[in-house]
C-alpha positions as CSV (number, residue, x, y, z in Angstrom):
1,X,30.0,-4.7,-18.3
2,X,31.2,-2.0,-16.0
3,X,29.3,-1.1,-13.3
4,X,27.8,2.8,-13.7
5,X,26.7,0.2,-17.7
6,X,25.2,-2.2,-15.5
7,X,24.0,0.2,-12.8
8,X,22.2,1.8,-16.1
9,X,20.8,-1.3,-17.6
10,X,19.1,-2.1,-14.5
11,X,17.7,1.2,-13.6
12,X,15.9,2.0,-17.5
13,X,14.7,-1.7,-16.9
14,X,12.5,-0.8,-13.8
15,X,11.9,2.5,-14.9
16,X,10.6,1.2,-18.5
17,X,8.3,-1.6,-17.4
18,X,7.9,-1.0,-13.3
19,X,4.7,-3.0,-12.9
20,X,6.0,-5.9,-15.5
21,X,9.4,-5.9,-13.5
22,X,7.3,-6.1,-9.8
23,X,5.0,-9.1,-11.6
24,X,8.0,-11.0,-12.9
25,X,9.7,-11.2,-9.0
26,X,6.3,-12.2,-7.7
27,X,6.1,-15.3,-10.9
28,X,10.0,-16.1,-9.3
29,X,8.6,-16.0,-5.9
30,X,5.5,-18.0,-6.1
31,X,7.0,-21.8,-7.0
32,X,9.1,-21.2,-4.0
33,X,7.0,-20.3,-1.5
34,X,3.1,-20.4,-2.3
35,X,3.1,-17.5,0.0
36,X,3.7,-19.2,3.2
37,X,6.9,-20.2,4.7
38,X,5.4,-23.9,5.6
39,X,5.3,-24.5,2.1
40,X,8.6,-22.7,1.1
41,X,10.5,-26.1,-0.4
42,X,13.7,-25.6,-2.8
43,X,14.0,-21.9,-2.1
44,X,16.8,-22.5,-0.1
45,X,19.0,-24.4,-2.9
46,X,17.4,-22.3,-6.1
47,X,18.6,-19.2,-4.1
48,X,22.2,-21.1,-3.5
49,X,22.3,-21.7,-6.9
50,X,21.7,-17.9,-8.1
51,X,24.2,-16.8,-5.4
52,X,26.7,-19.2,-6.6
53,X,26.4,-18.0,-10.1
54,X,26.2,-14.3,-9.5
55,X,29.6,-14.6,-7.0
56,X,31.5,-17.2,-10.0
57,X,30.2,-14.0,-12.8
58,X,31.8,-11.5,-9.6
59,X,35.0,-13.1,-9.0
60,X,35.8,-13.8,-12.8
61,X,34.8,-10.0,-13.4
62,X,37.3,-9.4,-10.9
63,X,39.7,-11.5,-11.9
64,X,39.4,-10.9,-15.8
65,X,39.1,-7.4,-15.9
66,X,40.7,-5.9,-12.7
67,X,43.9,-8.4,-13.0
68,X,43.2,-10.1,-9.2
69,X,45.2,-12.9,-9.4
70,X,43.4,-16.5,-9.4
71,X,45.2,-17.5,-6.1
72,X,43.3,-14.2,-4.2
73,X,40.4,-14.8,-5.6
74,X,39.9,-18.7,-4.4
75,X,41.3,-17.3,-1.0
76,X,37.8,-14.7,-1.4
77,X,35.7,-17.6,-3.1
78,X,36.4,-20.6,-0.7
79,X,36.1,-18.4,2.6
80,X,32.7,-17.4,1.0
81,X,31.5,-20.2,-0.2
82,X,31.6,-21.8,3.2
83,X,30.2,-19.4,5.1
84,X,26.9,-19.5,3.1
85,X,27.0,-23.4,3.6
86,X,27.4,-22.6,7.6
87,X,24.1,-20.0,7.2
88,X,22.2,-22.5,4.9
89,X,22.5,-25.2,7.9
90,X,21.8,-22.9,10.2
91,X,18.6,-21.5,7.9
92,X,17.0,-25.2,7.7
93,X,17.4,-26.0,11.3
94,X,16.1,-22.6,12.5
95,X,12.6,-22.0,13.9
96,X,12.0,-18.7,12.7
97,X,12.8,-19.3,8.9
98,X,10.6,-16.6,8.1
99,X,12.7,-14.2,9.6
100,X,15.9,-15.2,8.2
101,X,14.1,-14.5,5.1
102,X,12.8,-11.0,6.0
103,X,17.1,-10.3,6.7
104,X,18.3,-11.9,4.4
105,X,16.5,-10.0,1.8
106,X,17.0,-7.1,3.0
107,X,20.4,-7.4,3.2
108,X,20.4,-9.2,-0.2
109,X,18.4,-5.4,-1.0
110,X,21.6,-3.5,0.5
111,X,24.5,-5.1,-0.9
112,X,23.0,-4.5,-4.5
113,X,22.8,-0.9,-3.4
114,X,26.1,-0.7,-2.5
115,X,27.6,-2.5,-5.8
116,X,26.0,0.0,-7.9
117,X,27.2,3.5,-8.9
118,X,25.3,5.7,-6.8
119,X,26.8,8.3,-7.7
120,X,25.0,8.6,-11.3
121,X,21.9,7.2,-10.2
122,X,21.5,8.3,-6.8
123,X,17.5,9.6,-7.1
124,X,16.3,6.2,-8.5
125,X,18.5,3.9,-6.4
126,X,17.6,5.6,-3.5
127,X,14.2,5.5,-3.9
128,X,14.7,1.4,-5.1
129,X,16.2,0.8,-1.4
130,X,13.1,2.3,0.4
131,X,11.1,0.1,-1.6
132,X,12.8,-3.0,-1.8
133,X,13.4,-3.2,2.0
134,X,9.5,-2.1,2.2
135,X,8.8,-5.0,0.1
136,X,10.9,-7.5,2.0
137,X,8.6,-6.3,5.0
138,X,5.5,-7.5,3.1
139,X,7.3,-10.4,1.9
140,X,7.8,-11.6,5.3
141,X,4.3,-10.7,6.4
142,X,2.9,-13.2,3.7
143,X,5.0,-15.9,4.4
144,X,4.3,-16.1,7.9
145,X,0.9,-14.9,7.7
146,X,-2.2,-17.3,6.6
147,X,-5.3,-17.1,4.4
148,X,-7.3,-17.1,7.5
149,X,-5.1,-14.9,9.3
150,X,-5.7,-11.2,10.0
151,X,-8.3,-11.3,7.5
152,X,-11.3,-9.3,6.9
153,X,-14.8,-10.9,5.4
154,X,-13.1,-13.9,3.7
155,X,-15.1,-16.7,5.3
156,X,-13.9,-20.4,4.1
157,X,-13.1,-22.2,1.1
158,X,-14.8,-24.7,1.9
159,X,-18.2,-23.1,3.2
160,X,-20.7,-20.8,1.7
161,X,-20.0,-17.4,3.3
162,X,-17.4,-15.1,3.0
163,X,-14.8,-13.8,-0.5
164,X,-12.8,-17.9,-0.4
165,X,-16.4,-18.8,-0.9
166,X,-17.2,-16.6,-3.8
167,X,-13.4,-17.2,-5.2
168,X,-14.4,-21.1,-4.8
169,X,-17.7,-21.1,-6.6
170,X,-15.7,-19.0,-9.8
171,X,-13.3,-21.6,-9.6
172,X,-16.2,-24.7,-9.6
173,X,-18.7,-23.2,-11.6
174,X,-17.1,-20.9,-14.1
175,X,-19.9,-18.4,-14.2
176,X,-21.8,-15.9,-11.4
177,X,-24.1,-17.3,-8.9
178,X,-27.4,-18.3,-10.2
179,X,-28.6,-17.7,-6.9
180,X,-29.6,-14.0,-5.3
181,X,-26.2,-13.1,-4.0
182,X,-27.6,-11.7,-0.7
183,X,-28.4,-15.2,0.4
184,X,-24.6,-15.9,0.6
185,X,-22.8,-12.9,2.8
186,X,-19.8,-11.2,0.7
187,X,-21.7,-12.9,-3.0
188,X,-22.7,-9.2,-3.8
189,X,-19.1,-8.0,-4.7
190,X,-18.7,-7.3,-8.4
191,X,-16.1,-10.4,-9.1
192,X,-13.6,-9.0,-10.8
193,X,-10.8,-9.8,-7.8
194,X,-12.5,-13.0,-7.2
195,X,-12.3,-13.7,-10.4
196,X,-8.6,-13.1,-11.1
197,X,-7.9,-15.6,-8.2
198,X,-10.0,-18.1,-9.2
199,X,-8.0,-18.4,-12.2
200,X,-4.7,-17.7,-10.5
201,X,-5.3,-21.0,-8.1
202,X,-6.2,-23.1,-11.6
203,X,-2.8,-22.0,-13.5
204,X,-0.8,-23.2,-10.1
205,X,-2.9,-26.1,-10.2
206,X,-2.5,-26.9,-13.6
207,X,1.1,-25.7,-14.0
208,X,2.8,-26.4,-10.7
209,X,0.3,-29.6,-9.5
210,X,1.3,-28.2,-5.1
211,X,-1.9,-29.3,-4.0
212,X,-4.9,-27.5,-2.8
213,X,-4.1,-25.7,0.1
214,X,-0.9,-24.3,-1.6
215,X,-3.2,-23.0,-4.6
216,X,-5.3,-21.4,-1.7
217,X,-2.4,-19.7,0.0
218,X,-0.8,-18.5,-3.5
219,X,-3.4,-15.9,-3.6
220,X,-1.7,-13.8,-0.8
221,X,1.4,-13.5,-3.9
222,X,-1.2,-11.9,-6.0
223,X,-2.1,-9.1,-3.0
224,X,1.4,-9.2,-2.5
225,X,1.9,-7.6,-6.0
226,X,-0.9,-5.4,-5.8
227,X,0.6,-3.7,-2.3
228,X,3.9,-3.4,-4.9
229,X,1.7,-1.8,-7.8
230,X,0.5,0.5,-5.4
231,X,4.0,1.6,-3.9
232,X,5.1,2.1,-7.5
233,X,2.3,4.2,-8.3
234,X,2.8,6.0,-5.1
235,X,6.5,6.9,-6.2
236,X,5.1,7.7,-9.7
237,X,2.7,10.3,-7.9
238,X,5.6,11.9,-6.0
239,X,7.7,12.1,-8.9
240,X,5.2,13.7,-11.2
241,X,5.3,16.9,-8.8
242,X,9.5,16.3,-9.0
243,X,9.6,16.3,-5.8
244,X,13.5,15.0,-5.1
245,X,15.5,14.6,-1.6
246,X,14.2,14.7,1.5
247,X,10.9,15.8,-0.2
248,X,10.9,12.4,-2.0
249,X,12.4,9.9,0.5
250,X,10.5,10.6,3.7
251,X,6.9,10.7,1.8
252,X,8.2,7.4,0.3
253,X,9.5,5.7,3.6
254,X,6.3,6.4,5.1
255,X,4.5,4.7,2.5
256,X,6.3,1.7,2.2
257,X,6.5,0.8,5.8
258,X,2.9,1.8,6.2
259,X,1.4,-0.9,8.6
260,X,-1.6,-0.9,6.2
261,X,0.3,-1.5,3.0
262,X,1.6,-4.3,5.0
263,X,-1.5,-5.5,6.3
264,X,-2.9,-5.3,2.4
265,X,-0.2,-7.4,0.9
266,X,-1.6,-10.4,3.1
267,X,-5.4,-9.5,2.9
268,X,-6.7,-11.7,0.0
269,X,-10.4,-9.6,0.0
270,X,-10.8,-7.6,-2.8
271,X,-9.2,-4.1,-0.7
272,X,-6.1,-4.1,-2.1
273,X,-7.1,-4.4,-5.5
274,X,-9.8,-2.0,-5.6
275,X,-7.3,0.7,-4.1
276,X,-4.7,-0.2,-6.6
277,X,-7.2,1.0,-9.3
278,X,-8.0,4.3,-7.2
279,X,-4.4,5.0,-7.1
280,X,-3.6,4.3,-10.8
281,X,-6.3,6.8,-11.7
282,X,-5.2,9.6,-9.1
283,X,-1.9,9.1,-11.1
284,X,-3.2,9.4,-14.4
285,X,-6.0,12.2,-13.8
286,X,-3.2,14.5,-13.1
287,X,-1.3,12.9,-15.8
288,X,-4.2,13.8,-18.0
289,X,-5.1,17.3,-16.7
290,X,-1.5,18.6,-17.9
291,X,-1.3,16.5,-20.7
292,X,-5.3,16.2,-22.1
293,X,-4.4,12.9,-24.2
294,X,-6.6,10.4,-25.8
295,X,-4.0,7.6,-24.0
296,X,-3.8,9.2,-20.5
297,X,-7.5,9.7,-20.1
298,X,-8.1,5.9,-21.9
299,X,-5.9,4.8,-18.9
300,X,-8.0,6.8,-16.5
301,X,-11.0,5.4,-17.6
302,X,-9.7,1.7,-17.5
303,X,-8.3,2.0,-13.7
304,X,-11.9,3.7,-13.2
305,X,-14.1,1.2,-14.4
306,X,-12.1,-1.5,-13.6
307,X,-11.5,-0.1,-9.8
308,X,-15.5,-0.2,-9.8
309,X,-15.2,-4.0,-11.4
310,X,-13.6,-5.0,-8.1
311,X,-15.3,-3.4,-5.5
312,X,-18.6,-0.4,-6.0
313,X,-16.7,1.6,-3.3
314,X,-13.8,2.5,-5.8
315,X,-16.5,4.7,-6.9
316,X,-15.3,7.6,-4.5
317,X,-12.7,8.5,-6.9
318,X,-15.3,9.4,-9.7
319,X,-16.8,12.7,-8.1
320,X,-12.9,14.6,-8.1
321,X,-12.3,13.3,-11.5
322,X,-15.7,15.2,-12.5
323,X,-14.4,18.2,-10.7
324,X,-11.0,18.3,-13.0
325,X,-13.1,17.3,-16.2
326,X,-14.9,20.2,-15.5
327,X,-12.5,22.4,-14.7
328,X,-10.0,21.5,-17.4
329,X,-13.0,21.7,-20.1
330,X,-14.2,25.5,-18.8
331,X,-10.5,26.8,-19.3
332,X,-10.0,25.1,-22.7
333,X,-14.0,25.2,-24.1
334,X,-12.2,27.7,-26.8
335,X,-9.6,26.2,-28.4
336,X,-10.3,22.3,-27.4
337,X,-13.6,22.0,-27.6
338,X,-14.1,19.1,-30.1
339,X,-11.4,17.1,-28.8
340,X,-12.3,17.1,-25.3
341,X,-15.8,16.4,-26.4
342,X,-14.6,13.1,-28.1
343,X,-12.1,12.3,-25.3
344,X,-15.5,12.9,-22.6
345,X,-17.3,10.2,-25.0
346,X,-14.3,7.9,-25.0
347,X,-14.4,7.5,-21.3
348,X,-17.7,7.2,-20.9
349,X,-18.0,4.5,-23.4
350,X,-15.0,2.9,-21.6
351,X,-15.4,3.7,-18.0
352,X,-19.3,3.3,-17.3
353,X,-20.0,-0.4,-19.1
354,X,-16.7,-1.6,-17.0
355,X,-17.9,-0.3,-13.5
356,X,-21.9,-0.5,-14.1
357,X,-22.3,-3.9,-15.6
358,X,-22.4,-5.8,-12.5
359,X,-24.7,-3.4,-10.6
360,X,-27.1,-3.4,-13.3
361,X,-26.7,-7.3,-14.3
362,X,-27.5,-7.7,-10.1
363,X,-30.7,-4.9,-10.6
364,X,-31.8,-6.5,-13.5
365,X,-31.9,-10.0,-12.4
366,X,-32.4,-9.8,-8.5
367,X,-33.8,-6.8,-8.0
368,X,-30.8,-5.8,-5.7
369,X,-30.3,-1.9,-5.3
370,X,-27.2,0.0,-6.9
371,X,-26.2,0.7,-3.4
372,X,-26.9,-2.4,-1.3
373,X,-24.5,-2.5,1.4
374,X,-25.4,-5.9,3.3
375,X,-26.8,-4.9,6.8
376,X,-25.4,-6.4,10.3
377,X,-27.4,-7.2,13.2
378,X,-28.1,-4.1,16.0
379,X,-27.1,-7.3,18.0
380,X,-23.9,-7.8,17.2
381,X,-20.7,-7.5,19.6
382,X,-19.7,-4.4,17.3
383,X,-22.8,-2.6,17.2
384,X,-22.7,1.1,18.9
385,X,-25.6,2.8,17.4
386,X,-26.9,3.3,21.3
387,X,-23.8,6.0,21.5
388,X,-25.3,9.5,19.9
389,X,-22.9,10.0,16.6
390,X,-22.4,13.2,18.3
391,X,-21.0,11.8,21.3
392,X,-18.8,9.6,19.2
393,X,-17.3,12.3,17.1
394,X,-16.6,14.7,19.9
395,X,-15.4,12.2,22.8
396,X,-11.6,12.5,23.0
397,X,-11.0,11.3,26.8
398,X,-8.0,9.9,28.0
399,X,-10.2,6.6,28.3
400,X,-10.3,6.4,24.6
401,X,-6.3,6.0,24.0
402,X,-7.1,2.7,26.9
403,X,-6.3,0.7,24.9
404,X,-3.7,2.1,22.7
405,X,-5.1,-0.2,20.4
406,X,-8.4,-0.7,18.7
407,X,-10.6,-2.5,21.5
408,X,-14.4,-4.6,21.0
409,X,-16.9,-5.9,23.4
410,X,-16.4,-9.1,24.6
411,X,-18.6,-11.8,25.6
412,X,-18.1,-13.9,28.6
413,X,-18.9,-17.8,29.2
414,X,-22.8,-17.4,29.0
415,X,-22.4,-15.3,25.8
416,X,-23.4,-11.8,27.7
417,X,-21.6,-8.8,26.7
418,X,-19.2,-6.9,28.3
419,X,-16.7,-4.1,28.1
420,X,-17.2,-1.3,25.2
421,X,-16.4,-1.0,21.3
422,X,-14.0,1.9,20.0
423,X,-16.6,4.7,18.8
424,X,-14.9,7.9,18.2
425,X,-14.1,7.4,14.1
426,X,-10.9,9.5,14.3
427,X,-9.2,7.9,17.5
428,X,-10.6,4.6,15.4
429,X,-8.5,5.4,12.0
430,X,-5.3,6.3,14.4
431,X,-5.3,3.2,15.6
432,X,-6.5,0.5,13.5
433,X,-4.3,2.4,10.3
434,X,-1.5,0.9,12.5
435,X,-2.6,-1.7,14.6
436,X,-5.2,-3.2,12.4
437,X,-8.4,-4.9,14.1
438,X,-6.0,-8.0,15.9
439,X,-3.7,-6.5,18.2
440,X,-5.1,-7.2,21.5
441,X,-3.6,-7.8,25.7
442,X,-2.2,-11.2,24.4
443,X,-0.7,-10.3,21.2
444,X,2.9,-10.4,22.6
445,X,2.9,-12.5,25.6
446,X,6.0,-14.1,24.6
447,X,7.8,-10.7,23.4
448,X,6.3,-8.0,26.3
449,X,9.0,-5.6,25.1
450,X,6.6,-4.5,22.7
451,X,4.4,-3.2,24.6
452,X,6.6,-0.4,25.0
453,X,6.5,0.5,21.7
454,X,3.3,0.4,20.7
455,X,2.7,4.0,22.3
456,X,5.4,5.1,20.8
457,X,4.7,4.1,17.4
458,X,0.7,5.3,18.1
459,X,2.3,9.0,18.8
460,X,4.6,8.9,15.8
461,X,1.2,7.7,13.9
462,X,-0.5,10.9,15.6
463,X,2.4,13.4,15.0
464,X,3.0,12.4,11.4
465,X,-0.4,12.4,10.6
466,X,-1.2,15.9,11.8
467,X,1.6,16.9,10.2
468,X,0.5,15.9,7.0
469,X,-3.1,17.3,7.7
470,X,-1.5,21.0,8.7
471,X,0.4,20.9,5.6
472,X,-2.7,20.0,3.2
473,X,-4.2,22.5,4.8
474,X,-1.4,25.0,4.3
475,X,-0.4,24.2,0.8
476,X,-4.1,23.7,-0.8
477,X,-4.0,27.7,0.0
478,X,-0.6,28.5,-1.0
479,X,1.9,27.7,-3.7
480,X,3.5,24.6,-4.0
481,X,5.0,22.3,-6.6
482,X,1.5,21.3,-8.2
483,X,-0.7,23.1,-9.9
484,X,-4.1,24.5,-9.0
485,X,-5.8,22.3,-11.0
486,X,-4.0,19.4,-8.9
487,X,-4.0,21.0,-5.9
488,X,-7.9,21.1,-5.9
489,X,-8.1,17.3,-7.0
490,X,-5.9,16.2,-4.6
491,X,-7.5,18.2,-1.3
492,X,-11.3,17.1,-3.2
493,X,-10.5,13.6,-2.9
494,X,-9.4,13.4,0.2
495,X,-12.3,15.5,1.4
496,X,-14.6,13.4,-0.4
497,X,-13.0,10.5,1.0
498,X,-13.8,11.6,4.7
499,X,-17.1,12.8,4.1
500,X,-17.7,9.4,3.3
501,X,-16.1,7.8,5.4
502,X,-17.9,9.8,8.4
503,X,-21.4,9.3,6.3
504,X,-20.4,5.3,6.7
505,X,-20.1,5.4,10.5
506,X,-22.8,7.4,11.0
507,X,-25.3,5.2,8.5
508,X,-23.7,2.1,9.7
509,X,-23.0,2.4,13.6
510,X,-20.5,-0.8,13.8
511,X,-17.1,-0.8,14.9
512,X,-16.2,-2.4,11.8
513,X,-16.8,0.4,9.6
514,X,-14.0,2.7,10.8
515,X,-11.5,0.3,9.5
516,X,-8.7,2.1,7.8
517,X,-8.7,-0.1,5.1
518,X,-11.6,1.9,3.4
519,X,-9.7,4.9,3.5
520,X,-5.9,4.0,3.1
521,X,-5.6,6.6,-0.4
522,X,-5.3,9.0,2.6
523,X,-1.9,7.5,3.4
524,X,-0.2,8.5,0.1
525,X,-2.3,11.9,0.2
526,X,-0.5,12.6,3.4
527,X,2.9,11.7,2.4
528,X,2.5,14.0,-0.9
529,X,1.4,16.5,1.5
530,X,4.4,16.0,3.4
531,X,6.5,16.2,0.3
532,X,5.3,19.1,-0.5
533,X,6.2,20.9,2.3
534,X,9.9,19.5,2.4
535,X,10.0,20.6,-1.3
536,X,8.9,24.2,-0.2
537,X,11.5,24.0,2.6
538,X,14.3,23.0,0.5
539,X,13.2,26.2,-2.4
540,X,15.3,29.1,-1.0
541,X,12.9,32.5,-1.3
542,X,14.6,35.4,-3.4
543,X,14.7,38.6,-1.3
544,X,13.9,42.0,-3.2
545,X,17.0,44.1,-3.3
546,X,16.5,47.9,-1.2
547,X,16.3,50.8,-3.9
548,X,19.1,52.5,-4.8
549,X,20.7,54.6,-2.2
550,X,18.4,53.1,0.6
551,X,19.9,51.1,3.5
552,X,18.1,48.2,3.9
553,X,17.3,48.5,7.7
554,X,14.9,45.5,8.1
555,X,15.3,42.8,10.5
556,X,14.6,39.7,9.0
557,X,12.1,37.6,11.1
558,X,13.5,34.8,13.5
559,X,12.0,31.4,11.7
560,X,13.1,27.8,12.7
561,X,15.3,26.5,10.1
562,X,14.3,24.2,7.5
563,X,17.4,22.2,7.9
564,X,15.8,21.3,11.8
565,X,12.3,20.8,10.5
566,X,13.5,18.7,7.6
567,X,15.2,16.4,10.4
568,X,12.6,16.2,12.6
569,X,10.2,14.9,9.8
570,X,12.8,12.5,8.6
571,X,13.9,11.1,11.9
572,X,10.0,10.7,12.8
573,X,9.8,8.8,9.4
574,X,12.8,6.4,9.9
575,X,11.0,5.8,13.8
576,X,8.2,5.2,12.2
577,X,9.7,2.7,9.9
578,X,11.6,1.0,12.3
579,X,8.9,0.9,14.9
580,X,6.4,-1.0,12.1
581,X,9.4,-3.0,11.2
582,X,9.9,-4.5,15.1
583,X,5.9,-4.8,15.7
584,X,5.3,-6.5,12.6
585,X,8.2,-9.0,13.1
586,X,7.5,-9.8,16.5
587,X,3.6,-10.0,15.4
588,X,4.6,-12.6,13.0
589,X,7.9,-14.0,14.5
590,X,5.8,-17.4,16.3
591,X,2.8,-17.8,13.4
């Protein structure tokens, strides 16, 4: 098979079945490393036996159909052969395996980007380089990063508190707590998440026998595929508006090397799930409002009530969907009435049972409101409900950026309090979208370097982020690539998605609250924004011709070049990428 046939073969594949394709690399993954690199056991010969095989199938390619003779190609083989011998000795005796793995991938990622004809395919493999290296990124992040690790709300397996609890109990029982769920913190979740892992870690169990704590682990493999859904829905979303170029690959660099993302693939709560389902059905709401299909607004509905299956909060993308059901059924009431009528009912049937079952089954039984949130103590560390949310919102001293990342109270020896929380919401998302809630004075003691970079990654964070805002700002008013219709969906949910946010700090004064993590949709919003802009950039503007006979005397006004802005956003993006690339390495490097 020549290459641009092969090139071909492997492209339609991950275009045709993305998700399946993602899922499949993850069941390859997961006998071989149970997402942790102190359980990672005949990876190292499985992947010497696949590299054997694919260079034997490259050197009798070479020397069947380009006529290399057999004495060049043992000189290429045996030279080869024992240089991988000399890596794999040096990979067992190293003690920073996981690193070698976050490397060798990505160069693994590389090389099959130069073998293929990039020429014919230059869009797609493009865009399959950004994400592949983003996914070794993740990858490496799971296997050096623990259940208990960097984790929010997950408790213990083997106590009562906490998602590993709830997981546990599924696993042991087989049905929902027959106890009031607000007697056990995190028990109030609709279990959807919890659910699907409970019987992920019985079909290791049963299949692959590793042992508990393996089965425990494995869990991170599932996040780990949910970050990949969400980075192919994410290059779905930019593709629908065909957005191409610089217009696709910065928005798409940004994404993947988002620290969040990367902080999601290891987070086995029920986040990255629920925001998997949000982004599915941003996708296929503007799928549907161009195409108005019985399939496209079935899917919508599924992600939907499926979204609200995992977690109440993926709610907040109901409201815009309203807004373009209502908008797409006033400009069509003449000519599509019926059908749109039957497609409303179809959703409705599908949509509301899936998402309200568990809120109602919890109402019904114990009583517990639609919108119980679980309450914290006004004596906890994080509490700041004696700042004014006034003062909160509107303090931007230089005091706040001291830290440059996300700082709590503290409590000393005798348990008394000391220091203060982070309290401003926005300074809050800039710093934890990046840094997380972990990051503290010790983080890198070994690897102080670091700590030069962390305030240059925070003001790429800043720069790229305002960026994005401007241009939302910009091109919800002006033409772009979308459509009104999109436009307006697009800028509602992310408006929607603040408002809420700033409701939830204000209604729940803990420093906990303004975790990113709640709003992280925002991320691909701002990249599309970005995109858009690019797109515009790259769209030269026909000029009117003068009138007949009249000189055209106009001088043109002085603008900065496109060329310069589109640089400057892709060189912040590649920074940005490299900068969450070295933090995250180093952050991991020792675990």
């Amino acid at each position: 098979m020549s290459r641009s046939k092969c090139t071909e073969t492997v492209v339609r594949a991950f275009a045709a079945h993305p998700y399946l394709t993602a899922f499949a690399l993850i069941m390859l993954l997961t006998p071989t490393t149970f997402a942790h690199i102190k359980f990672v056991s005949n990876a190292a010969w499985i992947s010497t036996i696949m590299l054997i095989g694919a260079a034997a199938a490259g050197l009798k390619y070479l020397h069947e159909k380009r006529g290399l003779k057999k004495a060049y190609t043992a000189m290429i083989g045996v030279p080869a052969a024992s240089f991988y011998v000399a890596l794999l000795a040096l990979y067992q005796r190293s003690e920073h395996q996981t690193v070698w793995h976050l490397f060798g991938g990505s160069a693994a990622v590389v090389t099959l980007y130069f073998l293929a004809d990039r020429k014919k395919y230059k869009m797609q493999l493009n865009s399959l380089l950004i994400t592949g290296l983003g996914f070794c990124l993740k990858f490496y992040y799971v296997l050096a990063t623990s259940i208990y690790t960097r984790q929010n709300d997950v408790g213990s397996f083997d106590k009562t508190d906490g998602h590993t609890s709830y997981m546990q109990y599924l696993y042991d029982n087989l049905s929902l707590p027959n106890f009031d769920p607000r007697t056990r913190w995190q028990y109030c979740h609709p279990p959807l998440h919890h659910f699907i892992s409970a019987v992920w870690m019985w079909i290791n169990r049963v299949l692959l026998s590793p042992g508990e704590n393996p089965c425990r682990e494995s869990i991170q493999m599932l996040s780990l595929f949910y970050s990949c859904c969400i980075m192919i829905t994410a290059y779905r979303i930019l593709r629908h508006f065909k957005l191409k170029g610089a217009a696709l690959y910065i928005p798409l660099i940004i994404i993947n090397f988002h620290p969040a993302f990367v902080l999601l693939s290891g987070s086995i709560n029920n986040d990255v799930l629920s925001i998997t389902f949000i982004m599915s059905a941003v996708l296929y709401t503007l799928k549907w409002s161009e195409s108005r299909s019985m399939r496209d607004i079935i899917k919508l509905a599924l992600c939907i009530g499926l979204g609200m299956m995992t977690k109440i909060s993926a709610a907040l993308i109901a409201p815009p969907v309203a807004v373009v059901f209502l908008i797409v059924f006033i400009r069509n009431i003449k000519n599509e009435l019926i059908p749109l009528l039957e497609q409303f009912v179809c959703f409705g049937l599908i949509c509301v049972p899936l998402g309200m079952w568990f809120p109602l089954y919890q109402l019904l039984r114990w009583g517990i409101p639609l919108t119980y949130v679980h309450q914290m103590s006004v004596y906890s560390f994080q509490y700041i409900g004696d700042i004014p949310f006034a003062e909160r919102i509107t303090d931007f001293s230089l005091s706040q950026l001291t830290p440059i990342y996300e700082h709590w109270r503290r409590a000393d020896e005798y348990g008394v309090y000391y220091g203060d929380s982070e309290h401003n919401p926005l300074i809050a998302l800039l710093k934890n979208s990046i840094f997380g809630e972990s990051f503290g004075d010790g983080t890198f003691a070994e690897y102080s370097f670091v700590y030069y970079i962390l305030p240059v990654f925070f003001g790429l964070n800043v720069f790229i982020a305002a960026a994005a805002f401007l241009c939302g700002v910009f091109f919800t008013v002006n033409k772009c690539s979308a459509t009104r219709t999109a436009k307006g969906f697009i800028a509602c949910f992310y408006l929607f998605m603040m408002i809420s946010f700033y409701k939830t700090a204000a209604d729940y004064p803990f420093t906990c609250t303004m975790n990113y993590r709640y709003i992280t949709p925002t991320a691909v919003i701002g990249a599309l924004y970005l995109g858009f802009a690019l797109n515009a950039l790259g769209t030269p503007r026909k000029r009117k011709p003068p009138a007949e006979g009249v000189i055209d005397s106009t001088v043109p006004r002085v603008k900065l070049p496109a060329k310069v802005i589109s640089i400057i956003l892709g060189a912040a993006a590649a920074c940005f990428a490299v900068c969450s690339v070295t933090v995250y390495m180093f952050l991991c490097i020792d675990s």
